[in-house]
Steps between C-alpha positions, in 0.01 A plus 500: 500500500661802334663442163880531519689754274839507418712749652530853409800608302467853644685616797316591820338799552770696682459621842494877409270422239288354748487753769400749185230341406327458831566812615325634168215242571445637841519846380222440257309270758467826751457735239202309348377439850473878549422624169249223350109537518212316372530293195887512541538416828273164426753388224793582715342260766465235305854525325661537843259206599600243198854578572530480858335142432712401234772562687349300784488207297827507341676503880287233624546283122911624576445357896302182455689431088848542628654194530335372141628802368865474577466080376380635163767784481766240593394237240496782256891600624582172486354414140648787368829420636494210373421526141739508235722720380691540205837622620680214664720582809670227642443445861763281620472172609230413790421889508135623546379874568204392593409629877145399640522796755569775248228407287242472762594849617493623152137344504427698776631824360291503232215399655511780766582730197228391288272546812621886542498569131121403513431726745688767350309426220132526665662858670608611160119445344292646816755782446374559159183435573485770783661731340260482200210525715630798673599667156136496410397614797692797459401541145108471591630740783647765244159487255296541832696824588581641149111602461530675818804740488373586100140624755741646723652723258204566273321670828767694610332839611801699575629802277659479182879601671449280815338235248857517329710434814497092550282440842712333745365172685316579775 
């Protein structure tokens, strides 16, 4: 059974923020998919690979966990309501805030936003990852062609004036 942790103090990930970041994922999933060759294409597999499991495993621990989740987020709402605190405020007589319902939705909240921070989490690193992989690519790319334009120009046979007018691309 999964280890507990107490909730998050940080908001969750916002909905725009969240769109952003998997439409940037995607992006770099379809350019790696047709820009990647050899060596880099293996790592990107196996990144994409880890992930995509990873992910697999933290819905299906989310699924089958749910219910033991929310019981250990709603003793930990409950504890921490109920400790002390130093500034007294007098209640009234036979007065209690406490409300069962409210703090097992509560629990709930923050377990379905601890879920979806995780994943953002796991998107956020195979971002990173990706994108690294496809900035080397294209810096093993640039060396690769560097070599060849410096050939390029060094054999130019044309005459000195048309050597002096930039080619265009043909």
């Amino acid at each position: 059974m999964r280890k507990t942790r107490p909730a998050m103090t940080s908001r969750p990930p916002n909905l725009s923020d969240q769109i952003r970041q998997t439409f940037r994922l995607a992006n770099l999933r379809h350019e790696a998919a047709k820009s990647l060759r050899g060596e880099d294409q293996v790592a990107y597999t196996k990144v994409v690979t880890a992930y995509a499991e990873q992910r697999k495993a933290e819905i299906q621990a989310y699924q089958s966990e749910y219910q033991t989740r929310v019981e250990a987020e709603r003793k930990r709402l409950i504890d921490k309501a109920g400790e002390k605190n130093k500034s007294y405020q007098h209640r009234g007589m036979g007065a209690d805030k406490f409300d069962g319902d409210a703090i097992t939705r509560q629990a709930e909240r923050n377990v379905r936003q601890d879920h979806e921070r995780t994943l953002t989490r796991l998107d956020q690193q195979e971002t990173e990852i990706v994108g690294g992989i496809l900035e080397r690519a294209a810096h093993r790319q640039e060396q690769r062609e560097t070599p060849k334009r410096h050939f390029q120009k060094a054999v130019d046979r044309r005459s000195g004036q048309e050597r002096r007018t930039t080619r265009s691309r043909e």
